[in-house]
C-alpha positions in Angstrom: 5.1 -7.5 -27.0 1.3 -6.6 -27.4 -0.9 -5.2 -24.9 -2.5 -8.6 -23.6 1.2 -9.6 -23.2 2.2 -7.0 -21.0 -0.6 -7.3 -18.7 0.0 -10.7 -18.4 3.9 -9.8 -17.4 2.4 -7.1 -14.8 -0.7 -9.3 -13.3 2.2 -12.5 -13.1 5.0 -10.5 -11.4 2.2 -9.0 -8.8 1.7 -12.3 -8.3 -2.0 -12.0 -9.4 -1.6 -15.6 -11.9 1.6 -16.7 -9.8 0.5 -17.2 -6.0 3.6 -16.6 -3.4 4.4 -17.2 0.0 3.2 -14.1 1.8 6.8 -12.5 2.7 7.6 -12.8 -1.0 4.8 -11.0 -2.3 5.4 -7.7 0.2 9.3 -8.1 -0.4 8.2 -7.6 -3.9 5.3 -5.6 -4.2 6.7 -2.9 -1.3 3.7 -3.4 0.7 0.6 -3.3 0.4 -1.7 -0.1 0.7 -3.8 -0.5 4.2 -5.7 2.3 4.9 -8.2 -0.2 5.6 -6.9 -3.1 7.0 -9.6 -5.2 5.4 -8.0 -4.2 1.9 -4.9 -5.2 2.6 -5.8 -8.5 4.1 -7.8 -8.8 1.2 -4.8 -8.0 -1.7 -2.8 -10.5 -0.3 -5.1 -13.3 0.4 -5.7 -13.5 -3.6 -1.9 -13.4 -4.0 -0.5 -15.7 -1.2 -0.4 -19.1 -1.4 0.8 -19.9 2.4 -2.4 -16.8 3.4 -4.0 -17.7 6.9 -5.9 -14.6 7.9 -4.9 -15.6 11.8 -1.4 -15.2 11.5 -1.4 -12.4 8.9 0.3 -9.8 10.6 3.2 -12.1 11.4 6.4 -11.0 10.6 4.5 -7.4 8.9 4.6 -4.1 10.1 2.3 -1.0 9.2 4.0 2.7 8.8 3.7 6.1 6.4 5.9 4.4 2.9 5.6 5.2 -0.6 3.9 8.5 -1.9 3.5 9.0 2.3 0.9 6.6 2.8 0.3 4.1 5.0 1.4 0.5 4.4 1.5 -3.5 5.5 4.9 -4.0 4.3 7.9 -6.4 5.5 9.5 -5.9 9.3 12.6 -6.7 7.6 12.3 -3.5 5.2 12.0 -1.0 8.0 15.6 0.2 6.6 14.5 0.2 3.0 11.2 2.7 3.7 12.4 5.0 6.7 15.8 6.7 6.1 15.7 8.5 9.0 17.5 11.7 7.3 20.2 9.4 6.4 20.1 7.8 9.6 20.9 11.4 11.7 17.4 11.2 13.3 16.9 7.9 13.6 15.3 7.5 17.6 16.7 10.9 17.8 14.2 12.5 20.3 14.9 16.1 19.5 12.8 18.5 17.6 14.1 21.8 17.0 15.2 21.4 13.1 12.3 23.1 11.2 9.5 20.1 9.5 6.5 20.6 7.5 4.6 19.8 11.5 6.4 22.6 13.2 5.8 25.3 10.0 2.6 24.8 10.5 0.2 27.4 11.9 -1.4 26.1 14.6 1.6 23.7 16.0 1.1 23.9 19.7 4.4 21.8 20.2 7.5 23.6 21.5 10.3 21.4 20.5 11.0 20.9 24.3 7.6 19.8 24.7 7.5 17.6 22.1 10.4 15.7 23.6 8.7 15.4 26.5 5.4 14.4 25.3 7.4 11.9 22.9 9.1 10.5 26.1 5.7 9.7 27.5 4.7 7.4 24.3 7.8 5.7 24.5 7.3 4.8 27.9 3.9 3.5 27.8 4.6 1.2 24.8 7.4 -0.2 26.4 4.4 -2.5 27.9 2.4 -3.0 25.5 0.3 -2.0 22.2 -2.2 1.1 22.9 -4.6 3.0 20.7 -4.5 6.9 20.1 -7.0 7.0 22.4 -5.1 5.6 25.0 -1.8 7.3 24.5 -4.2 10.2 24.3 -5.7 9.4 28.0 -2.0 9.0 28.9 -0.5 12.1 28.0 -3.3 13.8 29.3 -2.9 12.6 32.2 0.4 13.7 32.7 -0.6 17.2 31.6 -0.5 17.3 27.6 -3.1 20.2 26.9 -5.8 20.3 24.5 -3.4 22.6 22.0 -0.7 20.2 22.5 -3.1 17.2 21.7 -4.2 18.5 18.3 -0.3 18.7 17.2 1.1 15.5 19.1 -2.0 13.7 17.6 -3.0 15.7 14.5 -5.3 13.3 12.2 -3.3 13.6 9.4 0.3 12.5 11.6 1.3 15.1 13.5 4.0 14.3 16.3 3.3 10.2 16.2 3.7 10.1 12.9 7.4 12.0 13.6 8.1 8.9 16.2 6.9 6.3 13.4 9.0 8.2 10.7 12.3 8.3 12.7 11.8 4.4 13.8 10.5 4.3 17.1 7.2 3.1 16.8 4.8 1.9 14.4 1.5 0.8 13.8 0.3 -2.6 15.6 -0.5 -5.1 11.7 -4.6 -5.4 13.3 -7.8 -4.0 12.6 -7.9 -2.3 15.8 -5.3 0.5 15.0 -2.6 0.1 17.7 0.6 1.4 18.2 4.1 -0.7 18.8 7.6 0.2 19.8 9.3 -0.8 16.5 12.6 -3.2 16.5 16.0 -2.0 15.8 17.2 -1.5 12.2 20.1 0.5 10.4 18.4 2.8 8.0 19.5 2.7 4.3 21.3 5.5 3.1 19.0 7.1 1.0 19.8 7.2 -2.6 20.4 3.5 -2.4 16.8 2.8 -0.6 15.2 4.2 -3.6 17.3 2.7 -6.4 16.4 -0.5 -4.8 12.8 0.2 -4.7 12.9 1.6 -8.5 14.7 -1.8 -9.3 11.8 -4.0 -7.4 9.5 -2.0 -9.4 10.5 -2.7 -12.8 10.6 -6.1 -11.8 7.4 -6.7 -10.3 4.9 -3.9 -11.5 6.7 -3.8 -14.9 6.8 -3.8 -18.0 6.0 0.2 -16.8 6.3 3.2 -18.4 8.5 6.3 -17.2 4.7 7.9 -16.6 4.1 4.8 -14.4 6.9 4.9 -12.1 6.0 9.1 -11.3 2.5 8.0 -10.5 3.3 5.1 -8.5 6.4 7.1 -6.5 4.9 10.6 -6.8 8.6 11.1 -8.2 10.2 13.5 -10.8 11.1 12.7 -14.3 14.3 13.5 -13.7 14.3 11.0 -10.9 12.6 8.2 -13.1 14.9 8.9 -16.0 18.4 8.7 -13.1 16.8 5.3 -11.5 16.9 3.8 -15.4 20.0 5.2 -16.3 21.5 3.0 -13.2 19.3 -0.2 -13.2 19.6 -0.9 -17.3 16.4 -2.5 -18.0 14.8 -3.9 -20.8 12.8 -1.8 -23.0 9.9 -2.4 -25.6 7.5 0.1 -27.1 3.9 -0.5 -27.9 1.0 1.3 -28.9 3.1 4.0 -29.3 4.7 3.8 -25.6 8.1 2.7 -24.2 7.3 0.0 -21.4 10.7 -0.5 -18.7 11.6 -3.9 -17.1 13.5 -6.5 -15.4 13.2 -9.7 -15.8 12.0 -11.8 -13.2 13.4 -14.7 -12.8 11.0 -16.5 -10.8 8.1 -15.8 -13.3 6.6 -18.1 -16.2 4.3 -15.7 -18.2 2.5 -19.1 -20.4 -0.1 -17.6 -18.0 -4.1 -17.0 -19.2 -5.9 -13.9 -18.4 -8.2 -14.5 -15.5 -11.7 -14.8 -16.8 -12.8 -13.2 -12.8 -11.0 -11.6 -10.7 -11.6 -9.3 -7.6 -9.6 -6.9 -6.7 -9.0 -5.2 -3.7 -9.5 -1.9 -3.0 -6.6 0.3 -3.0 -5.2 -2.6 -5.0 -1.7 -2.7 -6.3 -2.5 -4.0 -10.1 -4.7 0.0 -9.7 -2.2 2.0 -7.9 0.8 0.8 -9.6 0.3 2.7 -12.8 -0.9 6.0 -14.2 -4.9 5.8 -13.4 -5.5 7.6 -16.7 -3.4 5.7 -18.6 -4.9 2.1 -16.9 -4.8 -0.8 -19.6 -7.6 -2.6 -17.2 -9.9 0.6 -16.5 -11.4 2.5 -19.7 -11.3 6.0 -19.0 -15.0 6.6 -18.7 -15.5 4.3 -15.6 -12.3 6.2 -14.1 -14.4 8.1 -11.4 -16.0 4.7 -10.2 -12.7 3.2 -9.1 -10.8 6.2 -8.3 -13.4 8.4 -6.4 -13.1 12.3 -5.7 -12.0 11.3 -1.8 -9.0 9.6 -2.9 -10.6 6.1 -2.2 -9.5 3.6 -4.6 -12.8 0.8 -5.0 -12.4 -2.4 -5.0 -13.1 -3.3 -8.5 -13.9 -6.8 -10.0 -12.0 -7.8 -13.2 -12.9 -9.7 -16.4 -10.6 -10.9 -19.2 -8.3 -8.5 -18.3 -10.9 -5.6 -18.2 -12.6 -3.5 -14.6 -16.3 -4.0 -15.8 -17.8 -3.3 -12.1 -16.9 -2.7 -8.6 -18.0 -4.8 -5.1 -18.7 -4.3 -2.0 -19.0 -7.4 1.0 -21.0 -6.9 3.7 -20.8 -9.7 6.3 -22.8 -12.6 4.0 -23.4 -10.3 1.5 -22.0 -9.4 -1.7 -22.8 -6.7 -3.7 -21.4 -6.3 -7.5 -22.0 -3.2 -9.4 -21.6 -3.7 -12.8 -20.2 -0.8 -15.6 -21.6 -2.4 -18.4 -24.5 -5.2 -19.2 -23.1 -8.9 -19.1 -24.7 -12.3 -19.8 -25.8 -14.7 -17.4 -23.0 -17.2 -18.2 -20.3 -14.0 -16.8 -22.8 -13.4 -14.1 -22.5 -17.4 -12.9 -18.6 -17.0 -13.7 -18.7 -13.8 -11.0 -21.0 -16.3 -8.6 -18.7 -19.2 -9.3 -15.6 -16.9 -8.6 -17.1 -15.3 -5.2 -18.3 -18.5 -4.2 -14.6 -20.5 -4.5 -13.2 -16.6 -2.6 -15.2 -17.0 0.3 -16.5 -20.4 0.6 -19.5 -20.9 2.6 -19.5 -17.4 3.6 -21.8 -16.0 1.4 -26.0 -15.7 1.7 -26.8 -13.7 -1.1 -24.7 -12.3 -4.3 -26.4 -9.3 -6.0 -26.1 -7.5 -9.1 -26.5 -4.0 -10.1 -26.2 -2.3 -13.4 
């Protein structure tokens, strides 16, 4: 297998050259990153073939997943992503068992408290979706102090991300950010949850190299090396690296490179493999996609290759470019916005 070859494989079974129905393409792709809503809507409108931006969140949920970060991924995988301590604390409302929250300096929370507090939340979303702001207004209230607040609500989790982590609620799949009381599920016994997400990997991000799969899973090699052991896939080296998959039998790779192609930020096809080791971003232009903040750009693809980054503002679409092109790629970018976001766009602009 060459290079062009195996990004072909990895662009196909993203569904990047072979459009899916939208609950297909988060079954396979684990989710989809969503820091920013419009990112996520975004990745899979340029992968789905049944996307209508009006019903996205149908069927979708949003919660911490994969390397602890929050994701659009399937309802129906709630069991695959929270484990729930092997289903022991799964909508168990008690929180005396020592957690990276409670270790924590300035955790205001007894584990009494937090019960109570917790109990609150619950109630209130038992009517409806409501904000952090308004389960903040709530629990204030009913007497949650300001000490209390920064721990039940810490920006980076804190207690609600406990309740979202142990199934009981999750985030609202909407640009306003909104909380839900999440449906029953049986939680996945752990080492089973992640031998199934190692096999979807190798099947849809792959071919992938053992390097990959750490980045994408923040796991061990030790871990990688287990998950290969027990799934068997194929193997092939190239340019001096051993690439892992499994075949995917719903893929036809007699595919083309896409001469234009613009990808979301915080896309899959970036985060799915070792930044450093990217086959589509030369190292140089590394910091332009993956900035010091831990934002991931989106970044606009030709032939195979990251030449720029964009930015849409309303009517407005502005491409920065890593490199000089011709005009006959800049009317292939025009072309390529123009057939993304048709009759949207007022003015396309270039920057080098």
């Amino acid at each position: 297998m060459t290079i062009e070859e195996i990004k072909i494989r990895q662009m196909t079974n993203q569904h990047l050259l072979q459009p899916a129905d939208k609950m297909t393409v988060v079954h396979d792709l684990m989710g989809i990153q969503a820091q920013f809503m419009g990112n996520a809507i975004h990745a899979l409108k340029i992968r789905c073939k049944d996307f209508d931006e009006k019903s996205f969140g149908d069927g979708l949920v949003k919660n911490w997943t994969i390397r602890g970060t929050m994701h659009v991924f399937a309802q129906d995988d709630l069991s695959l992503f929270l484990p729930c301590n092997a289903g022991k604390d799964y909508k168990r409302n008690e929180w005396d068992a020592p957690s990276f929250w409670n270790q924590r300096a300035h955790w205001a929370l007894t584990p009494e408290r937090q019960s109570e507090i917790s109990q609150w939340i619950l109630s209130a979303l038992e009517k409806q979706a409501l904000t952090r702001e308004e389960l903040k207004d709530i629990c204030r209230k009913l007497g949650m102090t300001e000490a209390e607040e920064t721990s039940m609500f810490d920006p980076w989790g804190g207690g609600i991300r406990q309740l979202c982590e142990r199934g009981f609620i999750h985030y609202a799949v909407q640009e306003n950010k909104a909380f839900c009381l999440a449906p029953d599920f049986v939680p996945m016994n752990e080492k089973e949850a992640a031998l199934e997400k190692a096999r979807r990997y190798f099947m849809h991000f792959g071919p992938a190299t053992i390097h990959d799969a750490m980045y994408f899973f923040h796991a061990t090699l030790g871990q990688v090396k287990e998950w290969i052991g027990q799934l068997n896939p194929e193997c092939v080296e190239c340019d001096g690296k051993v690439y892992y998959y499994i075949e995917n039998p719903n893929a036809s790779y007699n595919c083309e490179t896409p001469r234009c192609l613009f990808l979301a930020g915080f896309d899959q096809l970036m985060l799915g493999y070792e930044k450093k080791e990217s086959l589509y971003l030369d190292r140089a232009n590394l910091r332009k996609i993956f900035n010091l903040a831990g934002i991931v750009m989106p970044s606009l693809m030709m032939d195979g290759r990251i030449i720029g980054k964009w930015k849409r503002t309303n009517t407005n679409l502005s491409v920065i470019l890593f490199e000089a092109i011709d005009e006959h790629k800049r009317k292939m970018i025009r072309d390529g916005a123009e057939s993304l976001w048709p009759d949207e766009l007022k003015k396309i602009e270039f920057t080098e």
